[in-house]
C-alpha positions as CSV (number, residue, x, y, z in Angstrom):
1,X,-4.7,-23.0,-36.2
2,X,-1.5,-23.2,-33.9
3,X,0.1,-20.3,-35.9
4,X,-3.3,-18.0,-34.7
5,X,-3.4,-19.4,-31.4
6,X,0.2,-18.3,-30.9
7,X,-0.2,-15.1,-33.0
8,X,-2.8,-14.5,-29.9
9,X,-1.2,-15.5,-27.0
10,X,1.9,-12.8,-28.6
11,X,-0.5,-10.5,-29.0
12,X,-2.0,-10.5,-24.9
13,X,1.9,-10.8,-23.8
14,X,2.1,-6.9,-23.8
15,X,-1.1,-6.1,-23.5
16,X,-3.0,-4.1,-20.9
17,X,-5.1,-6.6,-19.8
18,X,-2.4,-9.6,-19.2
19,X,-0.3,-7.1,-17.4
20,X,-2.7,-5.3,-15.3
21,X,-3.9,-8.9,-14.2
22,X,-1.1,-10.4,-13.1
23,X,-0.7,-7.0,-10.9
24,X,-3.5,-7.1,-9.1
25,X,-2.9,-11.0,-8.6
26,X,0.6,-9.9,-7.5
27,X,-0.7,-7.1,-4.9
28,X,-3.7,-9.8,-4.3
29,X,-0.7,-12.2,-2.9
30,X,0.9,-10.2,-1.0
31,X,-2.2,-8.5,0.6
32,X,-4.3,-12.2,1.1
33,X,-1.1,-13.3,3.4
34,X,-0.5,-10.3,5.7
35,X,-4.0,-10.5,6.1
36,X,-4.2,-14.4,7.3
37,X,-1.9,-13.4,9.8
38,X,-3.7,-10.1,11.2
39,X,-6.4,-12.2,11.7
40,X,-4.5,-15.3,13.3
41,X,-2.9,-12.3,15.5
42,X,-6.2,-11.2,16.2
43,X,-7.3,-14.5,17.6
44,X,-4.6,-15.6,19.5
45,X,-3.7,-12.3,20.8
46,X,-5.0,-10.3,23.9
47,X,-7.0,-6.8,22.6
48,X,-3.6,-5.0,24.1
49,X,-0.9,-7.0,22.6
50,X,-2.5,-7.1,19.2
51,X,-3.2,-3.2,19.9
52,X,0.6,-3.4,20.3
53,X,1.5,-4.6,17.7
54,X,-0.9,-2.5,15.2
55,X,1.2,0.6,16.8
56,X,4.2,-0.6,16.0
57,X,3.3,-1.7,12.6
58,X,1.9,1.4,11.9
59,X,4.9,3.3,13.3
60,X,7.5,0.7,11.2
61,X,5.4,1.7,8.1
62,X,6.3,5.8,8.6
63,X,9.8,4.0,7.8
64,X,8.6,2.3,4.9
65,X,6.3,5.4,3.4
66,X,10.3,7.1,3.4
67,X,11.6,4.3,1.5
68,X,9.3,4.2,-1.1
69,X,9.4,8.2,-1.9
70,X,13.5,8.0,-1.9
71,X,13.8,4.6,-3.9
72,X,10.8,2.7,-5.7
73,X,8.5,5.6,-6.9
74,X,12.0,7.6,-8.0
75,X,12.8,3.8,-9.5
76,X,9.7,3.8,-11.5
77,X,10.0,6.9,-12.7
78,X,13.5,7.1,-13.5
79,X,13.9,3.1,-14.2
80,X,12.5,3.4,-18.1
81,X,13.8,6.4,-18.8
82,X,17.8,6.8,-17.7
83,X,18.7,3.9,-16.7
84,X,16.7,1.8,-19.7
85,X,19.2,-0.7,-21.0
86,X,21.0,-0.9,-17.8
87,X,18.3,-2.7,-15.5
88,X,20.8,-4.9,-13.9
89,X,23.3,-2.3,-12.7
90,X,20.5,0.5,-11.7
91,X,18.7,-2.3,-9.7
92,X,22.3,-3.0,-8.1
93,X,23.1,0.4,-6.9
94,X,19.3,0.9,-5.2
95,X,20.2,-2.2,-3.3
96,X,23.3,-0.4,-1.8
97,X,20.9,2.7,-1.4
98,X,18.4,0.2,0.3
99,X,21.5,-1.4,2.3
100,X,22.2,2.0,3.9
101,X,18.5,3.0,4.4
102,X,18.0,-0.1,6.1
103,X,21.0,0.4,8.7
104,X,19.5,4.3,9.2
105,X,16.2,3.3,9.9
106,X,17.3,0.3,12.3
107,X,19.3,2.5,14.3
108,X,16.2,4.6,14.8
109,X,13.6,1.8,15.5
110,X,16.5,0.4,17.9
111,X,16.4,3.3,20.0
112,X,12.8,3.3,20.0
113,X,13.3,0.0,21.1
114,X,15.5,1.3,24.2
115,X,13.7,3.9,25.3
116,X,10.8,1.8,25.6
117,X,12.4,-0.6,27.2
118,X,13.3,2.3,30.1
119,X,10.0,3.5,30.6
120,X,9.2,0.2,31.8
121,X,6.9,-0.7,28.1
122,X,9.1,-4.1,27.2
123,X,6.3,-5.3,24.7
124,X,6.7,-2.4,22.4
125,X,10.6,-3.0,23.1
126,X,10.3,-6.1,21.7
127,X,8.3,-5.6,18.8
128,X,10.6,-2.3,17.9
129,X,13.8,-4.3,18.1
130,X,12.4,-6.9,16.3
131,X,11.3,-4.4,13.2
132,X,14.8,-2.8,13.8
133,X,16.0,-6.1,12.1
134,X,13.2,-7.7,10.0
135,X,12.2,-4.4,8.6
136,X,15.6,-4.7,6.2
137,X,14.3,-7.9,4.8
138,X,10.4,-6.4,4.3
139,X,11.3,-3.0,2.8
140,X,13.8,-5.3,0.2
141,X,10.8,-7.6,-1.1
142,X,8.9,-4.0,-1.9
143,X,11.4,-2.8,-3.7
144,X,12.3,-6.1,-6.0
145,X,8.7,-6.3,-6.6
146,X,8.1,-3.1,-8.0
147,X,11.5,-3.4,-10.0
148,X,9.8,-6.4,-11.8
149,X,7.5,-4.0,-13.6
150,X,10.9,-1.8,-15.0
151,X,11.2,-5.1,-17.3
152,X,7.4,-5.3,-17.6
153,X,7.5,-8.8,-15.8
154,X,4.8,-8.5,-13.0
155,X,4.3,-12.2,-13.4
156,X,7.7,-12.7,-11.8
157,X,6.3,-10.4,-8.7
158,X,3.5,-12.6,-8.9
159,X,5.2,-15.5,-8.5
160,X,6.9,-14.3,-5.4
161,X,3.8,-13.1,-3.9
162,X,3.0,-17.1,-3.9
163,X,5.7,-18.5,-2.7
164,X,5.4,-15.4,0.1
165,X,2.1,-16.2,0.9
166,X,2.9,-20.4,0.9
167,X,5.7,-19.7,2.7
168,X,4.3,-17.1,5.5
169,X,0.8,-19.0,6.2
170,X,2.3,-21.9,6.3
171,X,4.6,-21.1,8.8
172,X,1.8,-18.9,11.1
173,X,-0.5,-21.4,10.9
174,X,2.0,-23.8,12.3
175,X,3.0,-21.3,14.9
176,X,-0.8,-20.9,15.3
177,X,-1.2,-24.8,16.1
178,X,1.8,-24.8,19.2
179,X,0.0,-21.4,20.2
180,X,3.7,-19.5,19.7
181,X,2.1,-16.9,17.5
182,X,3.3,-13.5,18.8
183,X,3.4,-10.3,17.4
184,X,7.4,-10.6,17.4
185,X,7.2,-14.7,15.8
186,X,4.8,-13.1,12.8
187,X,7.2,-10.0,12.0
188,X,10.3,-12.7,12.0
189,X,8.2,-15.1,9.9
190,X,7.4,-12.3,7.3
191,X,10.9,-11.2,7.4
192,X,12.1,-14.7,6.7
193,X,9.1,-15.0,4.0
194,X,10.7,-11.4,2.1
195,X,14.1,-12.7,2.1
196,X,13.6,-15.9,0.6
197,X,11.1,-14.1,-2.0
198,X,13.7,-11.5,-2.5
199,X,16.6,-13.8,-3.2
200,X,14.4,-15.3,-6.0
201,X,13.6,-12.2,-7.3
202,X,17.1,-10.9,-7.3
203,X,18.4,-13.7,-9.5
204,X,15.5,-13.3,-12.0
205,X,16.5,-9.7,-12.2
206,X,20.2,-10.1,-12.9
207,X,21.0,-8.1,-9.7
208,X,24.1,-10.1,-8.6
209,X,25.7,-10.6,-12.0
210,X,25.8,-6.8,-12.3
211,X,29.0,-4.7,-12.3
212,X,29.1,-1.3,-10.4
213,X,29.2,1.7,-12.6
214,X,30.4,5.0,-10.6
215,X,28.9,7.7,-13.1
216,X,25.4,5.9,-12.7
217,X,25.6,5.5,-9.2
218,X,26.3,9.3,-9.4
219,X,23.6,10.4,-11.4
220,X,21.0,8.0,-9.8
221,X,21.9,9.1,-6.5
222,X,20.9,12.7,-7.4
223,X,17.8,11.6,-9.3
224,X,16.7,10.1,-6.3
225,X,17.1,13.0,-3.9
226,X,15.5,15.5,-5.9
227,X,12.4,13.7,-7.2
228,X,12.7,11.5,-3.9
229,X,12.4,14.7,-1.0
230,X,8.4,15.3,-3.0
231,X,7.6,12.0,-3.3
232,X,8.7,11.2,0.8
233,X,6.9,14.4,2.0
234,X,3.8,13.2,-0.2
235,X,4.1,9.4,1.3
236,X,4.5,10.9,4.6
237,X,0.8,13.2,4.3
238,X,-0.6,9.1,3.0
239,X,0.7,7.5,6.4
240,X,-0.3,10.2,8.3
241,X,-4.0,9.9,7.2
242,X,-4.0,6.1,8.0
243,X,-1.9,6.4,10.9
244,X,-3.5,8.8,13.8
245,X,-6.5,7.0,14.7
246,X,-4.0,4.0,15.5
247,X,-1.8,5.9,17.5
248,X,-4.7,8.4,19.0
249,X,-7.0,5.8,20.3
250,X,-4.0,4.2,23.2
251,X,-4.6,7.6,24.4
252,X,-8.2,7.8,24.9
253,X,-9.3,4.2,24.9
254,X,-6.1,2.3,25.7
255,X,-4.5,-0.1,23.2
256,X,-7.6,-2.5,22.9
257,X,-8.9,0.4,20.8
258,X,-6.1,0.3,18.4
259,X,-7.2,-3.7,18.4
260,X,-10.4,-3.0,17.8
261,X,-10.4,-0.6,15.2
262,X,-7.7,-2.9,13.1
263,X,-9.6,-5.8,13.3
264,X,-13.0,-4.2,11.7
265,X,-10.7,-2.5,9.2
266,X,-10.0,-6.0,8.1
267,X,-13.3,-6.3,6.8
268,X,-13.0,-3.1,4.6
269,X,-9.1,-3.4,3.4
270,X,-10.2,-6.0,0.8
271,X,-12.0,-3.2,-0.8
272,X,-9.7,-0.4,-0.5
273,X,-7.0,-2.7,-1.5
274,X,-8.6,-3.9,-4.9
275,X,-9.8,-0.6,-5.6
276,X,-6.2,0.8,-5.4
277,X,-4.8,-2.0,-7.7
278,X,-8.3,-1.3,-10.1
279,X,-7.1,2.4,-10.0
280,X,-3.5,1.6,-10.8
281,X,-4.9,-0.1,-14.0
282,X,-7.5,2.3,-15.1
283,X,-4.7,5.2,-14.9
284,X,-3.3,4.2,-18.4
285,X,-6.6,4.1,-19.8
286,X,-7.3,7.4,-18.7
287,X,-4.3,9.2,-19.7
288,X,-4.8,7.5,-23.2
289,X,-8.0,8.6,-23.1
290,X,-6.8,11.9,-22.9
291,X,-5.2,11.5,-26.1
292,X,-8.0,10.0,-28.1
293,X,-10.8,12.5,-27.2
294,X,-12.9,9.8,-24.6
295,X,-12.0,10.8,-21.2
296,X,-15.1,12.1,-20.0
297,X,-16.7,8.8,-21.9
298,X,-14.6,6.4,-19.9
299,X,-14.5,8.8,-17.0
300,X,-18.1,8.1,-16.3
301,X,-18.0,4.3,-16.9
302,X,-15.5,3.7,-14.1
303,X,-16.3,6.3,-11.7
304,X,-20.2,4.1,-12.5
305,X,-18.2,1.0,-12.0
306,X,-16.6,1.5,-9.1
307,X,-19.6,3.3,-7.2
308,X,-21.7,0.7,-7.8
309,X,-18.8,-2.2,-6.7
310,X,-18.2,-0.2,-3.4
311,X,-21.8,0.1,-3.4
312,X,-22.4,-3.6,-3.2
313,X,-19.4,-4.4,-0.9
314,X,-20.8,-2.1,1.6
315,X,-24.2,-3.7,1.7
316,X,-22.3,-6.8,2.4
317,X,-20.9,-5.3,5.0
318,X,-23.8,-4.0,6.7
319,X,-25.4,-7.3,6.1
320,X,-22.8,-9.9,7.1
321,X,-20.2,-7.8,8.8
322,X,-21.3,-8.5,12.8
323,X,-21.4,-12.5,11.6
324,X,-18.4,-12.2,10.3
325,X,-16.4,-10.3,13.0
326,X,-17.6,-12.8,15.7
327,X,-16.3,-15.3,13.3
328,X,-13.2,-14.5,12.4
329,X,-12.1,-13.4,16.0
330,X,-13.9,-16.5,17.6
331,X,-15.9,-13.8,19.2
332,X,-13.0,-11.9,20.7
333,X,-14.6,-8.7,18.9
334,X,-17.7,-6.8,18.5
335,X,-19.1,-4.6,15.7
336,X,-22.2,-2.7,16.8
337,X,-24.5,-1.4,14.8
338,X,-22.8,2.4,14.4
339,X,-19.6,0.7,13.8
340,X,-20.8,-1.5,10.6
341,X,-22.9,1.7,9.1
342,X,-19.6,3.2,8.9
343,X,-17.3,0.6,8.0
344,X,-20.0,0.3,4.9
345,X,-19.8,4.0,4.1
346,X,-15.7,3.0,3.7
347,X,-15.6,1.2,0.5
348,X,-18.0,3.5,-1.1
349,X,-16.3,6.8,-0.2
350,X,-12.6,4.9,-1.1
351,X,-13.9,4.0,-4.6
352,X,-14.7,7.2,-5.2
353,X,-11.8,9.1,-3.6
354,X,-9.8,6.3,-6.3
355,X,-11.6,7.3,-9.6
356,X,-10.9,10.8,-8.7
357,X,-7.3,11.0,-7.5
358,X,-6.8,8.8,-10.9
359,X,-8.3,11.4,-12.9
360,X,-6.5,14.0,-11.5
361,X,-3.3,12.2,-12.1
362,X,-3.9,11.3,-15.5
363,X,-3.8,15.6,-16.1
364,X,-0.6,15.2,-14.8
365,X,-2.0,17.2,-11.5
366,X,0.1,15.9,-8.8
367,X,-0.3,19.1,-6.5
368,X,-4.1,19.0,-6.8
369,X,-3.6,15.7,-4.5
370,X,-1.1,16.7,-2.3
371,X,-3.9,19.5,-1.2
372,X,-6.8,17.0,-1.0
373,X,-4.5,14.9,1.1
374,X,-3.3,18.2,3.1
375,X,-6.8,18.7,3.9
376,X,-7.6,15.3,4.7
377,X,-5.0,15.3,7.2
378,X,-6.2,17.8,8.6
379,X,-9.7,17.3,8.8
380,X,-8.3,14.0,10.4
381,X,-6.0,15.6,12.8
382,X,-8.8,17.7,14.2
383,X,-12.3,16.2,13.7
384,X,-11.2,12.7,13.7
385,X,-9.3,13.1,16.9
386,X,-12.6,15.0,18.7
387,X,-14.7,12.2,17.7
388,X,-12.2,9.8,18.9
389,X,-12.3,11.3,22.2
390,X,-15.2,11.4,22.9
391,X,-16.7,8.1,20.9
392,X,-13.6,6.2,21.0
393,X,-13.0,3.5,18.3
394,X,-16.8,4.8,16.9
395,X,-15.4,8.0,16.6
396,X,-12.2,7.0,15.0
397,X,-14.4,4.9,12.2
398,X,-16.6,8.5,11.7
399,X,-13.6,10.2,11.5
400,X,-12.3,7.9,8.9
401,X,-15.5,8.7,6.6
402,X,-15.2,12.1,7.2
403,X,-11.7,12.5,6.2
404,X,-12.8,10.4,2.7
405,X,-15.8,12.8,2.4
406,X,-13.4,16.3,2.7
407,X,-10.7,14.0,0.1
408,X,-13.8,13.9,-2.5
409,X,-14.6,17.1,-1.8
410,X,-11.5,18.7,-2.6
411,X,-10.8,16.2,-5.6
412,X,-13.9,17.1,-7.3
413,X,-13.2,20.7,-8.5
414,X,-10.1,19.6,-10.2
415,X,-11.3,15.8,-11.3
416,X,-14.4,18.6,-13.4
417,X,-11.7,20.6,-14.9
418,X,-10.0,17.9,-16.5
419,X,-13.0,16.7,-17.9
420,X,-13.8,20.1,-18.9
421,X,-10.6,20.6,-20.9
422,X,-9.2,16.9,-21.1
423,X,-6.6,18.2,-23.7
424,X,-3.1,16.7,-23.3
425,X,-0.6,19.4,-21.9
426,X,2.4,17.0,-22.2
427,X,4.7,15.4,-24.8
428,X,3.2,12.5,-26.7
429,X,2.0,9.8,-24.7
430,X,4.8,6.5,-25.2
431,X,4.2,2.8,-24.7
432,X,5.4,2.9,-21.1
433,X,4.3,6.2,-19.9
434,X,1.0,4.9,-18.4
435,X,2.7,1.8,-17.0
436,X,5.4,4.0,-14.9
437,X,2.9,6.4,-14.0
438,X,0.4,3.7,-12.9
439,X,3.5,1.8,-10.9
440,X,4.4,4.6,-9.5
441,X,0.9,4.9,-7.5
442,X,1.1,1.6,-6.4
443,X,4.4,2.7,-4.8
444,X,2.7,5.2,-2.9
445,X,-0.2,2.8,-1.9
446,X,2.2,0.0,-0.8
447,X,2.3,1.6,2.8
448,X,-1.6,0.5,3.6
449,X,-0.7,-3.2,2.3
450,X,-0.7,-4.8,6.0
């Protein structure tokens, strides 16, 4: 009987299942603590300075989106195919690469900083200088999660993702108690949180024991920059989409607006957070299923599944949401009635936008999402910022469904043809194909995570 029981637990070590649940438990970490925080913020904070603090967030994460098309989705790709076998020493030169990044996009947040400062804003100066320095410490911790998953340990990026979230609610909830919350204490405290994770995940990884090899640093440094350039323009489309009704609304509402609309999206992020990390697991099942003749099969069981989840989480919405807002803000916010019809029409339209964009990467269709996400911008960009003009933060929720309704749209026609014709096009499928490719959405997600 021990001999099976171990023969079992072997077995589920590499399996699908074990990994793809420690990765949503990992993301789940990460995501449960930032949130605890937005929502202590949210408290504490006056409409404006927590509207202050979602703009520069949202401005500091433009600076992440960058990072992750130059180093972890390049990583992901790159990490099990060229540099398998030399892990350690790879890892060792993207911290360098991360290093100089880091310095680059400092400067640039410092002289937001500056010029804020001189036009007489000094509460965006202070949260810009602050990211100019924590942001070093936040964009590391993404990157050493993600290179867990190159050694197919997420349970290590799990583990972080605990002693993150211990480590980061402790703290605000102490800072909380004293009433010393800012938006400036809670970026230190989750800089302080990354570094310590970091360091831990470092040494797991073998980072500091590593030797320098010139001839990889070479060749990774042109990897990077040629798949990197694609993958930064396409992160750069992703923030763009989350990021205008943020920085519209100061314009048309003032930055209670930008308050506002963050602190309803809490409700929803649960949901478009767990549907990215469901998507992310599903992708290997789809491109396998492109192999073995099911796709459509499967297709239609999780495009079922995850309709009917958003589905339910939108009726919860609708029916709990205005409790729960006055709630969790101590009353400091309102949902009205518009305002929770459309924040339950979110997790619907995300779920499916998810089951598509996964089927269309599964076909190995990359430029069939960079025009659904073109046109989503767009349709953002122009719509989105007429309703938010004239309905303010209702308008900038409408827009937000829209924008979901034109990505579904134009991921349909393509998410039909490779159902059609589900053939493979590629080489044979290998035991960490699906894993990369599915990392490497995450990578593209991990923007939206606060």
């Amino acid at each position: 009987m021990a001999l099976s029981i171990s023969s079992v637990r072997q077995a589920l070590h590499g399996s699908w299942l074990r990994q793809g649940v420690w990765s949503v438990l990992d993301q789940g970490l990460f995501a449960g603590a930032n949130f605890l925080v937005n929502v202590l913020l949210a408290r504490w904070l006056t409409p404006d300075a927590y509207g202050a603090f979602t703009v520069a967030f949202v401005v500091f994460l433009l600076a992440g989106t960058v990072h992750g098309g130059l180093l972890i989705e390049p990583m992901l790709v790159f990490g099990r195919g060229q540099f398998e076998g030399r892990t350690a020493t790879y890892l060792r030169e993207l911290l360098r690469a991360h290093a100089g990044y880091a310095l680059v996009s400092g400067g640039v947040l410092m002289v937001v900083a500056l010029v804020c400062w001189i036009v007489g804003s000094p509460g965006f100066a202070a949260l810009f200088g602050t990211l100019a320095v924590a942001q070093g410490a936040i964009l590391g911790l993404w990157l050493l999660r993600r290179a867990c998953y190159l050694v197919s340990r997420p349970a290590w990026a799990a583990n972080a993702g605990l002693l993150y979230l211990l480590l980061l609610t402790a703290s605000a909830v102490g800072l909380y108690q004293v009433d010393a919350l800012t938006g400036v204490t809670a970026l230190w405290l989750m800089a302080g949180a990354s570094l310590v994770a970091s360091v831990l995940l470092a040494f797991r990884l073998g980072v500091f024991g590593a030797r320098r090899e010139a001839d990889l640093a070479r060749q990774a440094r042109a990897s990077h920059i040629e798949y990197g350039r694609w993958a930064a323009s396409t992160g750069v489309l992703e923030w763009a989409q989350l990021a205008v009704p943020f920085l519209v609304l100061p314009l048309f509402v003032g930055l209670d607006g930008s308050a506002t609309l963050r602190a309803l999206f809490n409700l929803a992020m649960p949901a478009a957070q767990g549907f990215a990390a469901l998507a992310t697991m599903c992708l290997p099942l789809l491109v396998r299923a492109r192999f073995e003749g099911t796709f459509r099969q499967k297709l239609i069981v999780l495009g079922s599944g995850f309709a009917g989840l958003g589905l339910l989480y939108g009726l919860l919405v609708l029916g709990f949401g205005g409790p729960a807002v006055l709630w969790l803000y101590d009353g400091a916010y309102v949902a009205t009635p518009g305002m929770l019809i459309c924040l339950a029409l979110v997790p619907v339209t995300v779920s499916i936008a998810n089951v598509l964009t996964t089927a269309v990467r599964s076909a190995e269709r990359p430029s069939a999402v960079f025009r659904a996400r073109t046109l989503a911008l767009g349709v953002t960009s122009t719509v989105g910022v007429a309703l938010t003009a004239v309905l303010g933060v209702l308008g900038a929720l409408i827009g937000e469904v829209v924008m979901l309704l034109a990505e579904i749209v134009a991921l349909v026609q393509p998410a039909r043809a490779v159902a059609a014709h589900p053939d493979p096009v590629g080489l044979p499928i290998t035991e960490d194909g699906p894993d990369t490719a599915a990392d490497a959405q995450v990578a593209s997600l991990e923007s939206a995570w606060i």
